[in-house]
N, C-alpha and C positions, 0 to 999 in steps of 0.2 A: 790569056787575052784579057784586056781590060775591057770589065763592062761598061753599056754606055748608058744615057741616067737619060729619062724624059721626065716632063713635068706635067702631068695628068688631073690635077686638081688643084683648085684656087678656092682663096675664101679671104672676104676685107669686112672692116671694120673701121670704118675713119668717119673725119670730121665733115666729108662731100658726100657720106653715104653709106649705109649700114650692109653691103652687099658689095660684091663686085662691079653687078649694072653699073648701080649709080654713083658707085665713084668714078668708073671709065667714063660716065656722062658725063659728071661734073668734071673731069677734068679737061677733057676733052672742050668743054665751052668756056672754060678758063675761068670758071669759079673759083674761091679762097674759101676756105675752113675759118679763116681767124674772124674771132668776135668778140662783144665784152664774156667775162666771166660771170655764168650761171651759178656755178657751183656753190660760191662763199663770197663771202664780201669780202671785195678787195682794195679798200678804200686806202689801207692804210698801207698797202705795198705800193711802189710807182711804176708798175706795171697791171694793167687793167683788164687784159685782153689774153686769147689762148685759140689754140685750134679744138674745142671741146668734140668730141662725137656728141651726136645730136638724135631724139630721140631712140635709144636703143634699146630695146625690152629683152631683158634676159631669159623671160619664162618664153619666148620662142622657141630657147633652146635646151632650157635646164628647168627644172622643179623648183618652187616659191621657196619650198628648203633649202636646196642646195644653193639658190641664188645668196638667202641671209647669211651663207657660212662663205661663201665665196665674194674674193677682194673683187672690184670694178676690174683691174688687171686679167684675174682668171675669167670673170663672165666674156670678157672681148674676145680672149682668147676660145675660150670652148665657144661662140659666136662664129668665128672666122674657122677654127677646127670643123664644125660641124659640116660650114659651106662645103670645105673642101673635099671632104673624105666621100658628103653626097655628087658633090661634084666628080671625083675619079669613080664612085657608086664602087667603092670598098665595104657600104654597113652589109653587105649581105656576099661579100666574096668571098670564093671557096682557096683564097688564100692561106698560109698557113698563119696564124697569128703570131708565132713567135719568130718570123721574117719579119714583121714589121714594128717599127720605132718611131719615137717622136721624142723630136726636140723642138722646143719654147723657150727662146731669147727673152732675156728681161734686163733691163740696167735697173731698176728700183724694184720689181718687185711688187708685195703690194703694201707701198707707204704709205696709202690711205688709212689703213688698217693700223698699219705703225703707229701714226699720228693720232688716233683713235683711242688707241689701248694706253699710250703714254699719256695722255690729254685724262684718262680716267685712273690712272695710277698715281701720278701725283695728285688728283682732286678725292675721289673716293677713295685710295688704299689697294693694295695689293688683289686684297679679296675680289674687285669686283671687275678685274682684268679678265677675258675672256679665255674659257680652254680651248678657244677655234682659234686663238691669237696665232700661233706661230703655223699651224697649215695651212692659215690665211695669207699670212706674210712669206711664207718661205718661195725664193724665187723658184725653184723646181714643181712646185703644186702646180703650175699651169701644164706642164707635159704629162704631170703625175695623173690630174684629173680626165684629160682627154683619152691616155692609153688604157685608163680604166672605162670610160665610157664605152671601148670598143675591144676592149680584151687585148690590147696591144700589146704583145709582152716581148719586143723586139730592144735594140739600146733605147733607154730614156732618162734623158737628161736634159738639165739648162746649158744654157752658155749667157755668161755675164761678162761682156765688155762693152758697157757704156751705148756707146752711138755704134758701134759692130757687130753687139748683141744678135740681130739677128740676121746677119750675111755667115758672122762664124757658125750659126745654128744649119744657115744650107750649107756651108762650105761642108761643114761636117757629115753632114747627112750624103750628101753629095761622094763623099770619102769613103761610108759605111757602104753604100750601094756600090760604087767602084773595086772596093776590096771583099766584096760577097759575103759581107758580113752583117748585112741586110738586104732585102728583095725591096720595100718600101718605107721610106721614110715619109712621116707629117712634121712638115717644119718649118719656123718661121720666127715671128715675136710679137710682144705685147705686153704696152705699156700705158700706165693709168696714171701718171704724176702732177697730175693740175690739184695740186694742194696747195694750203697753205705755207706748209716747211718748204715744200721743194719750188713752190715759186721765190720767197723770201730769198733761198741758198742762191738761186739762179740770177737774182735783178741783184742782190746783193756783190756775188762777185763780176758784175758788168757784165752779162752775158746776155743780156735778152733786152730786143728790141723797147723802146719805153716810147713810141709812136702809136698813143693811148688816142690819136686823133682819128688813126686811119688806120687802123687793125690789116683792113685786108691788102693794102700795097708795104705792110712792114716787114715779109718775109723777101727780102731782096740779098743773097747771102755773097752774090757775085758782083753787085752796084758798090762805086766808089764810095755811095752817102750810107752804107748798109749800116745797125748800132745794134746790130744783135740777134738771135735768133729769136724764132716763135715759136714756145712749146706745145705740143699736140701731146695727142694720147690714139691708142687706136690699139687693131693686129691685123699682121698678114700673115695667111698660113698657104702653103703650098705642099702639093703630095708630090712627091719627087717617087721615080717607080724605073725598077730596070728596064730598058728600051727592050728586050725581045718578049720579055713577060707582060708587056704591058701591049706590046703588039698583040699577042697572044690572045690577051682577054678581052681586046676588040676596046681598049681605053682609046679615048681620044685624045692625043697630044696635042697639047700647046706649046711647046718648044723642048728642046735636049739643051740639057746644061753641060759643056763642054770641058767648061774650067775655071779657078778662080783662086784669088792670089790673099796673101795677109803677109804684112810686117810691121812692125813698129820703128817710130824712126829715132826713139831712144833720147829726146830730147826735151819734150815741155810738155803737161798734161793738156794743154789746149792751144796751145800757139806751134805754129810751123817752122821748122829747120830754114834756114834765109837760104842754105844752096838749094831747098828741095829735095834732100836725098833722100828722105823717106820715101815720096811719089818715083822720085829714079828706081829704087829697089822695087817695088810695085810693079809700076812698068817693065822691070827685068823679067820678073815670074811670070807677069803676063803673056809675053817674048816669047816663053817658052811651052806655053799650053798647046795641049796638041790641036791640029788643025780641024 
């Protein structure tokens, strides 16, 4: 019998709100995240503006150490990790630890860090490149750090595909609990790429909106006048938990995750097939989820 998968804990981290609240508020009242950039000076790209997250203190949820060794990507994550796992109220379950897993989506990682360590490599020399350098950068440290936080010693792993990164992280998660090959999954993603490099890469190959006037009406992706996207930074983490065990231990459900679908449509890294067959395939797997 296929098991059947609830979703028992939430945790956010965005540009409308450092919690779940206040990003359902702000969205809800139809607030925008986009604004100029705080981060660095951006005089010289032609793009001026980002969906930044906006005051977010890491020592809420981590050690003033562990915050210095850890990229802005991992802090979001352990941020929204945290919410969620108090939110299903897993820190003190007589769960077994090695049922539970966590995956953490990432498409960059932490390039802050990249850009950081290259920036001091070619000005200072080899020497003075950091040894936290690549368990900073490595896209897996954000699920690596959380399931150590909690003894999680269930699957743990990233999933790195770009703008999918963190649907392939539930889909999978979603897969491990169905095939009882976990009892709970923490799963989601988290990204921190408002740099330098990666805004440059982005306006450079015409990809991001350059409505330097009016930040918060330029994420229109469905509008005929649309010129681009607006990149944000943020994470969602959600605990995904088998529906009778999670009945069981009196969790409260927010919804069951039924089904969900991936394919690629084998044609352009960013542009769409003119029949649409990518979306037809999609649609087909969808078709066939069970009811």
């Amino acid at each position: 019998m296929t098991r059947r998968v609830a979703v028992t804990g939430m945790g956010l981290v965005t540009p409308l709100g450092n919690d779940v609240a206040s990003t359902w508020a702000a969205l809800v009242a139809g607030e925008s995240g986009a604004g100029p950039i705080t981060r660095f000076d951006s005089a010289l790209l032609p793009v001026h503006f980002a969906c930044e997250v906006k005051g977010f203190d890491p020592l809420q949820y981590i050690e003033k150490k562990e915050a210095r060794r850890y990229d802005l990507f991992s802090q979001f994550a352990m941020g929204a990790a945290v919410q969620a796992v108090r939110d299903a109220c897993l820190e003190k379950s007589p769960l077994d630890p090695k049922r539970i897993g966590v995956i953490i989506g990432t498409g960059t990682g932490g390039i802050a860090t990249f850009e950081e360590n290259m920036r001091t490599f070619i000005e200072k020399g080899p020497g003075r490149v950091s040894p936290f350098f690549v368990p900073m950068f490595m896209a897996n440290v954000a699920s690596a750090i959380v399931s150590m936080r909690y003894g999680f010693q269930g699957p743990n792993y990233c999933t790195v595909s770009a703008c999918a990164s963190s649907g392939h992280a539930l889909g999978d998660a979603f897969d491990l609990i169905r095939e009882n090959k976990a009892d709970v999954m923490v799963a989601g993603g988290s990204e921190a790429a408002i740099t330098p490099l990666a805004l440059a890469s982005f306006a450079n190959m015409k990809a991001l909106s350059e409505r330097n006037d009016d930040p918060q009406t330029a994420s229109r992706p469905f509008d005929k006048d649309r010129d681009g996207f607006v990149i944000g930074e943020g994470a969602g983490i959600l605990v995904l938990e088998e529906l009778s065990g999670a009945l069981g231990r009196g969790a409260e459900i927010y919804a069951e995750l039924v089904g969900y679908g991936l394919s690629g449509d084998a044609h352009h890294l960013t542009g769409q097939p003119p029949d649409a067959h990518g979306a037809k395939t999609l649609q087909a797997i969808l078709d066939r989820a069970p009811e």
